[in-house]
C-alpha positions in Angstrom: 34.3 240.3 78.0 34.3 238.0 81.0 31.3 235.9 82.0 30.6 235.1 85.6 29.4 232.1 87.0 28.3 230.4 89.5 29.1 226.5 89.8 27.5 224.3 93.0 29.6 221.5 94.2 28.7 218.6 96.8 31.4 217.6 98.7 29.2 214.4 101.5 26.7 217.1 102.7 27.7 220.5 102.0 27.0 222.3 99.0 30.3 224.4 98.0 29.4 227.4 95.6 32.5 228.4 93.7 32.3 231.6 91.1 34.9 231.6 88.3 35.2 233.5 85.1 34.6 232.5 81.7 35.4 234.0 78.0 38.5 235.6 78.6 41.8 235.3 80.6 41.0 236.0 84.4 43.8 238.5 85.9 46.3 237.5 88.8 44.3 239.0 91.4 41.0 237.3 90.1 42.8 233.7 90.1 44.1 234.6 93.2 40.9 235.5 94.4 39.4 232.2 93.3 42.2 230.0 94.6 41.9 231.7 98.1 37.9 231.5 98.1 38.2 227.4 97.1 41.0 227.0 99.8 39.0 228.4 102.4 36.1 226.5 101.8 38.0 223.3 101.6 39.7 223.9 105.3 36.3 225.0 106.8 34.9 221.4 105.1 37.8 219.9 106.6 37.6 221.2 110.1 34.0 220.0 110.1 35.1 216.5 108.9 37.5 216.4 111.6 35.1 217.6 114.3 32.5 215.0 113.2 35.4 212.5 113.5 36.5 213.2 116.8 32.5 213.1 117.9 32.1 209.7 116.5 34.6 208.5 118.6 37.8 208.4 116.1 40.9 209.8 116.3 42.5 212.0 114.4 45.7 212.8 112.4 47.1 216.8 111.3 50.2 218.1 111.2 52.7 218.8 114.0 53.9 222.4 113.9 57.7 222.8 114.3 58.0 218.6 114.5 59.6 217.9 111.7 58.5 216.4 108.8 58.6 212.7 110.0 56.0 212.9 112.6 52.1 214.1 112.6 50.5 214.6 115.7 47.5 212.5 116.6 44.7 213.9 118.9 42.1 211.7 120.5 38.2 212.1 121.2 38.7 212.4 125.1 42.2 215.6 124.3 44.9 213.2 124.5 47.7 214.2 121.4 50.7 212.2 120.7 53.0 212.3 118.0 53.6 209.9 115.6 55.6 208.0 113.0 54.8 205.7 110.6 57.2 203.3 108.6 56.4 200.2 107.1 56.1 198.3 110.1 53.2 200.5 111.1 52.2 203.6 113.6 55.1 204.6 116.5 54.3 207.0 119.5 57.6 209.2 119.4 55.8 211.2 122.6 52.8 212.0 124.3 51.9 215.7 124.4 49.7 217.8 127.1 45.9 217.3 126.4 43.7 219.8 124.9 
């Protein structure tokens, strides 16, 4: 017999609500189901982390689609985005891209 739950998590401010199964072995789709529902809610937490980032004035790092996987692409406050590489000897601009 499974046993549902509910566990609350705080990640800063937000509250995460998570539901999992206990007492027996969960089946593919319900892990699946639970791995999905905790991803989500950790990109919608990150999106808002990042917005609140930008707002403050700070810029920001993410990957760069199709740039390889020596490069991120940094986006500023005011649109700007370049991409960038780091190495030991600190952050490079490889380019600047169009503003958003």
């Amino acid at each position: 017999m499974y046993t549902y739950h509910m566990k609350h998590i705080q990640v800063r401010d937000k509250i995460m609500s998570i539901e999992f199964l206990t007492g027996g072995s969960a089946t593919p789709k319900q892990e699946l189901d639970l791995w999905v529902s905790l991803s989500l809610e950790i990109e919608r937490d990150a999106d808002a982390a990042a917005q609140d980032h930008l707002e403050h004035g700070y810029p920001i790092y993410c990957q760069a689609e199709g740039a390889g996987n020596d490069v991120v692409e940094k986006r500023y406050p005011d649109g700007r985005r370049e991409l960038v590489r780091f190495d030991p000897a600190g952050e490079h601009v490889v380019r600047e891209l169009a503003a958003q």
